[in-house]
C-alpha positions as a Markdown table, in Angstrom:
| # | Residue | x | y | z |
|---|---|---|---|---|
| 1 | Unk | 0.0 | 0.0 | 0.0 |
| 2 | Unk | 1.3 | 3.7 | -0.2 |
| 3 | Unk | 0.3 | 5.3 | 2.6 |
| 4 | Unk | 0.7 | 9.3 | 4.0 |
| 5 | Unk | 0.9 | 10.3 | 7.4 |
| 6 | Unk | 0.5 | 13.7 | 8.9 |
| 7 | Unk | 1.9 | 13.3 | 12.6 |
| 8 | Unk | 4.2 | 10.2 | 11.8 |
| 9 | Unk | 7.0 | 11.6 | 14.1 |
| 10 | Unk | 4.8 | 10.7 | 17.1 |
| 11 | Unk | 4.3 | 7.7 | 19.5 |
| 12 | Unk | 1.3 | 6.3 | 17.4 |
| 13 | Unk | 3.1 | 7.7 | 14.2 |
| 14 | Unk | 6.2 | 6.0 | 14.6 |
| 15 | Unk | 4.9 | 2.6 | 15.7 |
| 16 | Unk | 2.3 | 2.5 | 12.7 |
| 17 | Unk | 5.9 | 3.2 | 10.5 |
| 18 | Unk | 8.0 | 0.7 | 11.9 |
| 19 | Unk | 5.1 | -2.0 | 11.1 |
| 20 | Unk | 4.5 | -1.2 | 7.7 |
| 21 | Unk | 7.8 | -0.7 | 6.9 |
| 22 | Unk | 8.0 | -4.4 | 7.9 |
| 23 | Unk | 5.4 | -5.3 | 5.9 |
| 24 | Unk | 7.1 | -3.6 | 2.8 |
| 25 | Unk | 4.5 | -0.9 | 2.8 |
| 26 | Unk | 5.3 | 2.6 | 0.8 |
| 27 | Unk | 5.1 | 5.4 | 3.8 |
| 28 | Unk | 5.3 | 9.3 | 3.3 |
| 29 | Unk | 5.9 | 11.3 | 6.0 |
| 30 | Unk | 3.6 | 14.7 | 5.6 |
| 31 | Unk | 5.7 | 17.4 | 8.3 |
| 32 | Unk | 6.1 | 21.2 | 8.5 |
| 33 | Unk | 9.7 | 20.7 | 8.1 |
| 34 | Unk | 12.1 | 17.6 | 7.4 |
| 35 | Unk | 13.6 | 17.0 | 10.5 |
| 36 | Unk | 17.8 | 16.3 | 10.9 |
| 37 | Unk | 19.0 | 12.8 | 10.9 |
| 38 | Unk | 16.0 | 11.6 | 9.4 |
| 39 | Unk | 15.6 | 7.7 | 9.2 |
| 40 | Unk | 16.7 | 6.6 | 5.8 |
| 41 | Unk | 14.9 | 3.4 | 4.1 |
| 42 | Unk | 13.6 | 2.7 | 0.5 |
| 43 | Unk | 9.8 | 2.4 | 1.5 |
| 44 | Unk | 10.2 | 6.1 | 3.3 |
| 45 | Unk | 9.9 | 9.3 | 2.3 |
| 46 | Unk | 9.4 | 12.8 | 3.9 |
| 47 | Unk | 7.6 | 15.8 | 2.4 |
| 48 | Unk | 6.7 | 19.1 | 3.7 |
| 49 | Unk | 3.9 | 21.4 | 3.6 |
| 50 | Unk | 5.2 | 23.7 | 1.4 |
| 51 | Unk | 6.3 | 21.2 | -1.1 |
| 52 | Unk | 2.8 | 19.8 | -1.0 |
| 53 | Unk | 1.4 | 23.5 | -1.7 |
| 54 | Unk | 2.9 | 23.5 | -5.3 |
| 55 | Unk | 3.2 | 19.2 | -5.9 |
| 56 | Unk | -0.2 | 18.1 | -4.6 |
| 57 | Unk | -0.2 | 15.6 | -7.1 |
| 58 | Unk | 3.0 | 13.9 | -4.8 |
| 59 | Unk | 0.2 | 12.2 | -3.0 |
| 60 | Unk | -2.3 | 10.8 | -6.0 |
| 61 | Unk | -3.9 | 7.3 | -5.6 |
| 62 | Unk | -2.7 | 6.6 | -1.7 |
| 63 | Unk | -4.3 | 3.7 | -0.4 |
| 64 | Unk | -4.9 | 5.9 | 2.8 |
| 65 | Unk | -4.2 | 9.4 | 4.1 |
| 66 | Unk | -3.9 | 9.4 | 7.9 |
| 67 | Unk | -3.7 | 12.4 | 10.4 |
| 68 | Unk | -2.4 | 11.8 | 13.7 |
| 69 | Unk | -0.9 | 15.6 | 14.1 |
| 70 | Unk | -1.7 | 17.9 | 16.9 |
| 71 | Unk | -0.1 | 19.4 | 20.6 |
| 72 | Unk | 0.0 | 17.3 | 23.6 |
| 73 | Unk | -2.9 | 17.3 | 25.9 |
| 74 | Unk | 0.0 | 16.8 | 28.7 |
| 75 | Unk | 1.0 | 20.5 | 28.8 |
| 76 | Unk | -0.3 | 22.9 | 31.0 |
| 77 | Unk | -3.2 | 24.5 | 29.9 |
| 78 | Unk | -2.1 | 28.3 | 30.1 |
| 79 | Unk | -4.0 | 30.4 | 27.7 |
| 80 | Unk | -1.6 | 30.1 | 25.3 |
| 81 | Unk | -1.2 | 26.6 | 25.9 |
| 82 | Unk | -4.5 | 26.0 | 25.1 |
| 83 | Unk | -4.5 | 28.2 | 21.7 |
| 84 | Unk | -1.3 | 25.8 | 20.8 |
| 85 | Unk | -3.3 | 23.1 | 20.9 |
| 86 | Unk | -6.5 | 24.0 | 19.4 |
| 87 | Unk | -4.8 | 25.3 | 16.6 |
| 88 | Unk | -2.5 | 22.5 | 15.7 |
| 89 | Unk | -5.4 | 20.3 | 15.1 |
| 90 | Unk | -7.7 | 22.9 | 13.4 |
| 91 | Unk | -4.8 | 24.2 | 11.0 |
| 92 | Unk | -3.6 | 20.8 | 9.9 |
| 93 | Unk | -7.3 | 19.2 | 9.0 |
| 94 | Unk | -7.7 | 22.4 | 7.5 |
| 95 | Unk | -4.8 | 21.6 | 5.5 |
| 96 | Unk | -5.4 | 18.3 | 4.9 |
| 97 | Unk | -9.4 | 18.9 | 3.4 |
| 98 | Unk | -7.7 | 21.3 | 0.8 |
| 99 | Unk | -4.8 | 18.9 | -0.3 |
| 100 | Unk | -7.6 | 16.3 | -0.5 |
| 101 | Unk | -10.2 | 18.8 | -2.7 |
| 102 | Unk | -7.2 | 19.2 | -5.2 |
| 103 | Unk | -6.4 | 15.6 | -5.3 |
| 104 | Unk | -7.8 | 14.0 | -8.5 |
| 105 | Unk | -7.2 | 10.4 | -7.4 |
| 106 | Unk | -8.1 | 10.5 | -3.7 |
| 107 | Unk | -7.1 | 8.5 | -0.7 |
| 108 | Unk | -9.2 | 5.4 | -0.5 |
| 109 | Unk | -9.7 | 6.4 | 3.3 |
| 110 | Unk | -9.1 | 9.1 | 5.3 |
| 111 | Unk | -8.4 | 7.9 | 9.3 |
| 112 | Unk | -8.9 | 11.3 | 11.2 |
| 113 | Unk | -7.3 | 11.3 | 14.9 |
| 114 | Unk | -9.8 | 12.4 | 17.3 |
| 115 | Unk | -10.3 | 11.3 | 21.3 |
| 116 | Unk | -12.9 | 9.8 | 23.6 |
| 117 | Unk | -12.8 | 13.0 | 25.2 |
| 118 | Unk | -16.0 | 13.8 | 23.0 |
| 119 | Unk | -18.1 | 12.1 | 25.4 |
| 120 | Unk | -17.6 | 14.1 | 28.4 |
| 121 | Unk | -16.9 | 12.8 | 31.7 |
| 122 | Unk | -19.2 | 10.1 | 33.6 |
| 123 | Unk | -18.9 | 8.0 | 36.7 |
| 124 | Unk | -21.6 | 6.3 | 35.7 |
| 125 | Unk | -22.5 | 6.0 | 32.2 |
| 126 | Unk | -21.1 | 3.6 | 29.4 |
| 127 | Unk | -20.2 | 5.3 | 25.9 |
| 128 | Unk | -20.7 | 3.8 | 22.7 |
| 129 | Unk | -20.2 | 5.3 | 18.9 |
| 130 | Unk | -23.7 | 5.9 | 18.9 |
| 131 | Unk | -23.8 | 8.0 | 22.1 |
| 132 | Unk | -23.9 | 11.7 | 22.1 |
| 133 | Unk | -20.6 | 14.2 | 22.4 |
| 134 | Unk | -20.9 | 16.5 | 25.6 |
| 135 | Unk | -18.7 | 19.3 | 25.6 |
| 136 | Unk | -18.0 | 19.8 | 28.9 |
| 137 | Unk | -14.9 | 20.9 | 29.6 |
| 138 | Unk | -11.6 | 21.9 | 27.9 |
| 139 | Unk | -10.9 | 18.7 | 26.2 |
| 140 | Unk | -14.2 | 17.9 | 25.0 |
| 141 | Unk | -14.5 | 20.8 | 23.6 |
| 142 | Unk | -11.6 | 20.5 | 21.4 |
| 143 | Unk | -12.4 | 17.5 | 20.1 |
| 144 | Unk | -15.7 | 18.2 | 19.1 |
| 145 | Unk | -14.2 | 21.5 | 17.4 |
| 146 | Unk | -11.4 | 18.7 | 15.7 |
| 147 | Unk | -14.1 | 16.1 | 14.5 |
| 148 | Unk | -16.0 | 19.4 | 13.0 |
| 149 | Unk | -13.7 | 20.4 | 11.1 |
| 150 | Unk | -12.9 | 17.0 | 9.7 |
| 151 | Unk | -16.4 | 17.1 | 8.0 |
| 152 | Unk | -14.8 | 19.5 | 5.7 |
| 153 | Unk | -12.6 | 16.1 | 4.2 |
| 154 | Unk | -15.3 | 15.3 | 1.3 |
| 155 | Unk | -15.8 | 12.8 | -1.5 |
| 156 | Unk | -13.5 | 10.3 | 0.8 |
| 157 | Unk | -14.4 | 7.5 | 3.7 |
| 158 | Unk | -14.1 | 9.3 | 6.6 |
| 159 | Unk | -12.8 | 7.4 | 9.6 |
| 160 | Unk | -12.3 | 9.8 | 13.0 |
| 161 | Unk | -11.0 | 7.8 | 15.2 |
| 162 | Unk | -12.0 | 8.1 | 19.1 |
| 163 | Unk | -8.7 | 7.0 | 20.5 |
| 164 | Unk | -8.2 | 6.7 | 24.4 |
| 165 | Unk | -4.9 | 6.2 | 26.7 |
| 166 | Unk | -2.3 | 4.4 | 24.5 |
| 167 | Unk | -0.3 | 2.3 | 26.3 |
| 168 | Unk | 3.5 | 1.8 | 25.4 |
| 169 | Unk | 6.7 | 1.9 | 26.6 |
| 170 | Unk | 7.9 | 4.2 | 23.7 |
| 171 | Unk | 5.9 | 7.3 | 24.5 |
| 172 | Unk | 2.4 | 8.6 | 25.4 |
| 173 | Unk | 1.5 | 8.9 | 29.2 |
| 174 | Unk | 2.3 | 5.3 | 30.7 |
| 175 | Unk | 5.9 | 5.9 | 31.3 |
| 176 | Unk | 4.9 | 8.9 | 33.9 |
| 177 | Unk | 2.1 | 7.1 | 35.1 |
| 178 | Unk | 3.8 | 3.9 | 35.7 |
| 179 | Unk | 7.1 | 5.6 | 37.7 |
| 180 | Unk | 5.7 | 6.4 | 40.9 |
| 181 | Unk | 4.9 | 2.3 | 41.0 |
| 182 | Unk | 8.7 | 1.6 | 40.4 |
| 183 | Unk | 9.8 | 4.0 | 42.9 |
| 184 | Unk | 7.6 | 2.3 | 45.4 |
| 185 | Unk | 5.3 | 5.3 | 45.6 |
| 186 | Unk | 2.2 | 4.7 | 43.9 |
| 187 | Unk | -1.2 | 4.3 | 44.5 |
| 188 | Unk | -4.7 | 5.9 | 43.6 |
| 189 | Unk | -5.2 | 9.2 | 42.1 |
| 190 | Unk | -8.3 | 11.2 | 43.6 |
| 191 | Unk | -11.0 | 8.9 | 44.2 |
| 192 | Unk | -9.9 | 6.3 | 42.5 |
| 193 | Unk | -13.2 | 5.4 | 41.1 |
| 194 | Unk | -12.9 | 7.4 | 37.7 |
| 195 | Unk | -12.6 | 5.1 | 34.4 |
| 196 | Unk | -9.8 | 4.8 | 32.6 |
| 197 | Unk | -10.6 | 3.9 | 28.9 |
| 198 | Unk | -7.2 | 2.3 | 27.5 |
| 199 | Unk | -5.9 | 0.7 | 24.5 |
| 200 | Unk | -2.4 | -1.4 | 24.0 |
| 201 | Unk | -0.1 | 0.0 | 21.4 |
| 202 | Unk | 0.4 | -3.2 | 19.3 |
| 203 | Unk | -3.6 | -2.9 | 19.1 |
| 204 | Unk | -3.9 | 0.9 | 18.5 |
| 205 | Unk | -1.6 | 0.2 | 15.5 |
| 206 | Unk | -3.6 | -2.9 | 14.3 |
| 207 | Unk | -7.2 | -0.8 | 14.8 |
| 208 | Unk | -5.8 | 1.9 | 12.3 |
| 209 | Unk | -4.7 | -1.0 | 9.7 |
| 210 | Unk | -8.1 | -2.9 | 10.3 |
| 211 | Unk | -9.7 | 0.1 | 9.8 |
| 212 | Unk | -7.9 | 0.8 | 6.4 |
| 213 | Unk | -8.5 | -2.4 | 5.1 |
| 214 | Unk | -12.2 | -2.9 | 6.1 |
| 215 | Unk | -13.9 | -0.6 | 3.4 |
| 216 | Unk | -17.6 | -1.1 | 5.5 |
| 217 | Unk | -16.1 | 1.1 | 8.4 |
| 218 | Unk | -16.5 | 5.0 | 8.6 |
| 219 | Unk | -17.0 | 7.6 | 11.2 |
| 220 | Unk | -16.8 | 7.2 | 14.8 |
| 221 | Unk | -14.8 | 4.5 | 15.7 |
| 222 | Unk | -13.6 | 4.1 | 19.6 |
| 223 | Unk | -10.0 | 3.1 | 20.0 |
| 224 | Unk | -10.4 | 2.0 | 23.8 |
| 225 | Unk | -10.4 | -1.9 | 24.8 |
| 226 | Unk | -13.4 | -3.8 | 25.8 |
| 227 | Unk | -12.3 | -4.0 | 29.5 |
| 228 | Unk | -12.1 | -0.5 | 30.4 |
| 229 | Unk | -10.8 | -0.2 | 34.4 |
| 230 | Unk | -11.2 | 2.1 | 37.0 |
| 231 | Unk | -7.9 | 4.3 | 38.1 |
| 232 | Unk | -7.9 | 1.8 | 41.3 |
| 233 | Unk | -7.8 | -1.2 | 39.2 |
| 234 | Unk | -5.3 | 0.4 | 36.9 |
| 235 | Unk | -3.0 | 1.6 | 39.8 |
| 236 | Unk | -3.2 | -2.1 | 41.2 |
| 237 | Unk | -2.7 | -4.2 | 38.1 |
| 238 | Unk | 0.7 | -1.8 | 37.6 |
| 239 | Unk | 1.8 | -2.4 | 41.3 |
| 240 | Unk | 0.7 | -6.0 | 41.3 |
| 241 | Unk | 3.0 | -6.4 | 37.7 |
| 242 | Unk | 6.0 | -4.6 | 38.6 |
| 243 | Unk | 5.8 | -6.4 | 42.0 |
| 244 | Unk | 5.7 | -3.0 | 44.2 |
| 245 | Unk | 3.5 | -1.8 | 47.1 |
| 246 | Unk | 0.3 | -0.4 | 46.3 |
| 247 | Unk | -0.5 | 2.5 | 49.6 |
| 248 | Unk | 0.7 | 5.6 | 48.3 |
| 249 | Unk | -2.8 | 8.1 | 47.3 |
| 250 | Unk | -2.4 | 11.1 | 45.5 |
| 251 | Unk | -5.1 | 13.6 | 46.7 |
| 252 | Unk | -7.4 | 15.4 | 44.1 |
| 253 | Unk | -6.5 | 19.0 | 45.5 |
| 254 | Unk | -2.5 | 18.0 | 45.5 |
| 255 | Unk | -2.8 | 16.8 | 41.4 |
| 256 | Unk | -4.7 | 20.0 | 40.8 |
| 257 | Unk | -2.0 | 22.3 | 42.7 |
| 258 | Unk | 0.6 | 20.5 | 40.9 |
| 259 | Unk | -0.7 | 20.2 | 37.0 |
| 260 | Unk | -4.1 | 22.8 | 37.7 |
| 261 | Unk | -6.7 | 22.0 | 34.8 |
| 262 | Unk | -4.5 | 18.9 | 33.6 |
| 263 | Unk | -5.5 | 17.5 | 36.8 |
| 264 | Unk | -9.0 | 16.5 | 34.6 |
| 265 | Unk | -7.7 | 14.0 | 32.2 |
| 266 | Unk | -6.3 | 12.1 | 35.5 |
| 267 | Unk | -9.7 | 12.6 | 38.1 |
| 268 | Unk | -12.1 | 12.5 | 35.9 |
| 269 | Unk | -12.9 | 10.0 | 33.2 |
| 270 | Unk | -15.1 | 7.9 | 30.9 |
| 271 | Unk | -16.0 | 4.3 | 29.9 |
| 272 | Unk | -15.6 | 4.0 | 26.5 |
| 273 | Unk | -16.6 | 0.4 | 24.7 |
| 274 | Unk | -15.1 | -0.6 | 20.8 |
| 275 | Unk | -18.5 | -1.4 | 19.7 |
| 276 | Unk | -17.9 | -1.0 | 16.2 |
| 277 | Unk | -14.6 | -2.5 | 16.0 |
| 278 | Unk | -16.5 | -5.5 | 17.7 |
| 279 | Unk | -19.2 | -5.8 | 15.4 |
| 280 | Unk | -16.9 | -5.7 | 12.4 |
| 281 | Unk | -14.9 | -8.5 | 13.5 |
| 282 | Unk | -11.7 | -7.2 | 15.1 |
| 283 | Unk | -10.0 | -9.1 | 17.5 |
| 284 | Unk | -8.0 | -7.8 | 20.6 |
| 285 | Unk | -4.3 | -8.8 | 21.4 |
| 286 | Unk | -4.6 | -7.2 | 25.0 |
| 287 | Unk | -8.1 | -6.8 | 25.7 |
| 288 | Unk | -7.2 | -7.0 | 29.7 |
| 289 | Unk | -5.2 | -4.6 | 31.8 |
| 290 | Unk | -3.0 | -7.3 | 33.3 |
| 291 | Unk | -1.9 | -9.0 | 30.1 |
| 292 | Unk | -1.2 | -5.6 | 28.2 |
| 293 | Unk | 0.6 | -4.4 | 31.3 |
| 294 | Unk | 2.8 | -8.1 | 31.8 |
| 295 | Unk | 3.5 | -7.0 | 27.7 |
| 296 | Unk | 5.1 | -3.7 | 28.6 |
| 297 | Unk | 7.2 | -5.0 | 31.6 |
């Protein structure tokens, strides 16, 4: 397949390279600029923005277009923190609809990134595909404004896909979150009763192939496992794998002193099923905490 990918330099990015590289796959690497000491191989290539601007036609007939690009959620959320991160996720979609519209052979899909942070925050409820967005809060409200502006990508399958905490050892949050176990320190954050949606890299990376191949699938699609946890159950599958004590809460008003409105992604959360990845026939590597975790020991 030839495949682009805006956002390729990331966690997601460069674990969806490495496997398709593998598998002999033709990759293009859509950045703002090339970076140095570049990884070299016959199946990669890098292009900018500009160049696309006057060679559009560098990305005819892909097999798939996919946008992973946009600022960390883990920064603090200063005012111009939060403009950062709003508008690197509006500008590039923006740019990507209008590569697309000049395209004359389009992508076969388009996978959008987007976040189960549509959904807003619930104790209590269970999210589907089919369930409503809430914006809420900061977070929701950025996605919601991201999965808008995809509708601008026309005259392509659309896949946004609802993606939730990606666990790896190569980036994302887990690393942080899994320290304070190591150093003996960890335990609950808040209440401790908050979900936790999740997903394990290897599948995150298989869900975005799946989704490429499986020409039936568009829109919302959640990127979560089917055994979401609680933050208690997360904090004690992590102590009870890296063989560390499990005593050590972290309270709500410390997290929020410490990280202020970042403290939301950790004391709040949702529970977020797969339902359409399930009903279209994809199968989990990790659907469990404790086997995904025992993976990334």
């Amino acid at each position: 397949m030839k495949i682009a990918i805006s956002g390729g330099t990331g966690f997601i990015g460069q674990s969806l390279i490495e496997h398709w590289i593998a598998q002999g796959h033709h990759i293009i690497i859509i950045t703002r600029r090339i970076p140095p000491n570049t990884t070299t191989h016959e199946h990669l290539n890098y292009i900018t923005w500009d160049q696309l601007d006057h060679h559009p036609e560098s990305l005819e007939n892909l097999d798939a277009l996919v946008n992973l690009a946009g600022a960390s959620l883990s920064q603090r959320w200063t005012k111009k923190g939060k403009q950062r991160i709003m508008e690197s996720r509006l500008t590039t979609v923006s740019s990507l609809s209008k590569l697309v519209s000049h395209l004359k052979n389009k992508p076969a899909v388009v996978i959008q990134a987007s976040a189960v942070a549509i959904y807003g925050t619930s104790l209590e409820e269970t999210f589907e595909e089919t369930s409503q967005s809430y914006v809420m809060d900061f977070p929701s409200g950025v996605v919601q404004q991201w999965e808008d502006a995809a509708d601008s990508i026309q005259d392509v399958r659309l896949v946004k896909l609802r993606i939730s905490v990606v666990l790896g050892n190569d980036g994302g949050a887990y690393p942080m979150m899994r320290l304070p176990f190591k150093l003996g320190v960890g335990g609950r954050i808040g209440s401790g009763q908050q979900w936790m949606s999740w997903i394990h890299i290897t599948d995150m990376v298989r869900l975005i192939e799946f989704c490429i191949l499986n020409p039936n699938i568009e829109g919302p699609v959640n990127a979560a496992t089917p055994q979401p946890v609680t933050n208690d159950q997360f904090g004690r599958a992590i102590a009870a794998v890296h063989h560390r004590p499990y005593w050590f809460p972290l309270p709500s008003f410390l997290l929020k002193g410490i990280v202020g409105e970042l403290s939301l992604i950790l004391l709040e959360g949702q529970r977020v099923l797969p339902s359409k990845a399930l009903e279209h026939g994809f199968l989990f590597t990790y659907p469990g905490i404790k086997e995904a975790l025992q993976d990334l020991k």
